[in-house]
C-alpha positions in Angstrom: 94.5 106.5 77.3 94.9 105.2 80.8 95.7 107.7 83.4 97.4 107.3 87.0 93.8 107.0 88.3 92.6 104.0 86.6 95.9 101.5 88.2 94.1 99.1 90.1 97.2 96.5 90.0 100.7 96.8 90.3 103.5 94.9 88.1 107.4 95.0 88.4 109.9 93.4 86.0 112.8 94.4 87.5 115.6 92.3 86.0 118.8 93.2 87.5 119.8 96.2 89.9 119.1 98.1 92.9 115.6 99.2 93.8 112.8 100.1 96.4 109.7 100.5 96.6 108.0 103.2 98.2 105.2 105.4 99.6 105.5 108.8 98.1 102.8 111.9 96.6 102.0 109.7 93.5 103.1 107.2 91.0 106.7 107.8 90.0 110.0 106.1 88.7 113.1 108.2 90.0 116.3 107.0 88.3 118.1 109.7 89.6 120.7 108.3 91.6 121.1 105.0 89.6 122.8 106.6 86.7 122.3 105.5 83.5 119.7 103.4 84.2 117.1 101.7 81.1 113.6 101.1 83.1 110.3 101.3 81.1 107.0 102.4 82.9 103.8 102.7 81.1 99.8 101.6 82.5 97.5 99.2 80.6 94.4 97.2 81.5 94.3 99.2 84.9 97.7 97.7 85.8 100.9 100.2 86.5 104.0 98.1 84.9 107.7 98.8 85.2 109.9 96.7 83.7 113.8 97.3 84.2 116.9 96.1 82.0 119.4 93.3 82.1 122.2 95.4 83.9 121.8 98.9 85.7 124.2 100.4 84.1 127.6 102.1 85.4 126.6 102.8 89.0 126.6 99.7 91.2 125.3 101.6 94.3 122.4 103.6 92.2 118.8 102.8 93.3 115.7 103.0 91.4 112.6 103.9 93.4 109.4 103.1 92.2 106.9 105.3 94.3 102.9 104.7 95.0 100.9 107.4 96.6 100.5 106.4 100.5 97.2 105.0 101.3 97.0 103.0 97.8 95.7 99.6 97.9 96.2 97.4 95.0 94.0 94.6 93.4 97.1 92.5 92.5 101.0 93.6 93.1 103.6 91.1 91.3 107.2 92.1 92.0 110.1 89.7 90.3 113.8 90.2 90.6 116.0 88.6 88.4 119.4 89.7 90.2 119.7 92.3 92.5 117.9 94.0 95.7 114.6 95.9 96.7 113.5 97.4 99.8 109.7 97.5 99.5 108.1 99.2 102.0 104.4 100.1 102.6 102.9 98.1 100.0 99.3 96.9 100.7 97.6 94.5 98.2 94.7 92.2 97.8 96.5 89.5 95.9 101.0 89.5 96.5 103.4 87.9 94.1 107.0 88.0 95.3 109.4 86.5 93.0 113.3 86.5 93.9 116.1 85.2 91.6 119.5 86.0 93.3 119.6 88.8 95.4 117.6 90.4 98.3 114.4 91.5 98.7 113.8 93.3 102.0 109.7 93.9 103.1 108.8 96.4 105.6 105.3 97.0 106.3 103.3 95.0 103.9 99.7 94.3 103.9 98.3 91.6 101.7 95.5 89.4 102.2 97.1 86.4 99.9 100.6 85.9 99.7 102.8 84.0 97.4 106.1 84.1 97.5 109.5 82.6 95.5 112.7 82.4 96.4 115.7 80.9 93.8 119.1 81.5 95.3 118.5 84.9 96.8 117.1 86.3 100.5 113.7 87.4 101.1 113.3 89.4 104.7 110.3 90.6 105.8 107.8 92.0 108.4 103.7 91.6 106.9 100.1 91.5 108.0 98.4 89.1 106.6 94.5 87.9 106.2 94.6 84.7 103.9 97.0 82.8 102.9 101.1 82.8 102.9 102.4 80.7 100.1 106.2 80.4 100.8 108.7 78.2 97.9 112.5 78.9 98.7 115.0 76.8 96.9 118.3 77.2 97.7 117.9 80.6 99.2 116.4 81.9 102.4 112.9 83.4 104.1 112.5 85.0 106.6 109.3 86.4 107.4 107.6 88.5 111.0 103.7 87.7 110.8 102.6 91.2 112.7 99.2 90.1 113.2 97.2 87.1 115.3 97.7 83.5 113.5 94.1 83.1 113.3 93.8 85.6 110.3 96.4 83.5 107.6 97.5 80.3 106.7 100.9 79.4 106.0 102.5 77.1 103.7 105.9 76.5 103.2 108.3 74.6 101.1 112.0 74.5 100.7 114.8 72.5 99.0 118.1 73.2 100.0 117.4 76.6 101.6 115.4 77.7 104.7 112.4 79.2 105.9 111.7 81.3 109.2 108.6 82.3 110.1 108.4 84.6 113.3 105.0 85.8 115.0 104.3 88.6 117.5 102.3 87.4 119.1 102.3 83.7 121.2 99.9 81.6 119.9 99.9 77.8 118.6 101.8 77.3 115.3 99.1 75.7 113.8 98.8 77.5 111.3 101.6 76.6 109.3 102.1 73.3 106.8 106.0 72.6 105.7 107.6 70.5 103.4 110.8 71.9 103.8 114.9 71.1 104.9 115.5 74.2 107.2 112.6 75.4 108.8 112.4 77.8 111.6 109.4 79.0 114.1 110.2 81.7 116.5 
């Protein structure tokens, strides 16, 4: 039997709803003020999964949060969203995987040293450090991303169809460090 102690990775199926992710005292789901709410959590193979239902139930303004304990750094994090929104906020990772059907998904604070991110129809907003690369695919949807740390520590690439892309530094350095293929793009 795995214990809290042996997650080493991080894995969120969160189908429809309202969520965020958090830093708390340890691992936790609180469903609390979602109502009736269906969300599975159990850990396997070092990895901490929590897979949500089709619908959150009854109570359209109820968030889930899904809480780490602060200072955890995770091998790999994978966070998909069918329909729906997430704040995440103080995740730090090795190895991202942000996946966004429609709906929101709001970052604050996020360490990762590779970065992929997808975007169908929703929004993706977010402030991150990075040290790797930034893998950005937005279909009919929108990025928008604040790089917090020097350009010289990521790569970014960047693709969108109909939708658009921003990516937004700190700091004023050449933008040389980003490859597009995309309709909309934006550098700030």
């Amino acid at each position: 039997v795995q214990t809290c102690s042996d997650i080493e990775n991080i894995y969120l199926d969160l189908k429809a709803g309202n969520f965020e992710f958090r830093t708390g005292d340890s691992f936790a789901v609180d469903t609390m003020s979602a109502g009736e709410v269906k969300v599975k959590s159990y850990i396997a193979n070092n990895t901490w999964t929590v897979e949500g239902s089709k619908t959150i139930g009854n109570n359209e303004n109820g968030v889930v949060s899904i809480i780490i304990p602060k200072g955890f750094h995770a091998k790999k994090a994978v966070m998909k969203l069918t329909a729906g929104n997430i704040l995440v906020s103080g995740l730090s990772a090795d190895n991202t995987k942000v996946e966004v059907g429609m709906g929101k998904c709001e970052i604050k604070n996020m360490y990762s040293q590779h970065l992929n991110m997808k975007c169908g129809m929703g929004d993706i907003v977010g402030s991150c450090s990075m040290n790797g690369d930034v893998n950005v695919d937005c279909g009919m949807g929108n990025v928008t991303l604040t790089l917090t740390n020097s350009a010289d520590n990521f790569n970014m690439s960047a693709t969108a169809g109909m939708g658009c892309v921003a990516a937004r530094k700190f700091m004023a350095q050449e933008v040389s460090w980003i490859t597009i293929s995309a309709r909309c793009i934006i550098l700030m």
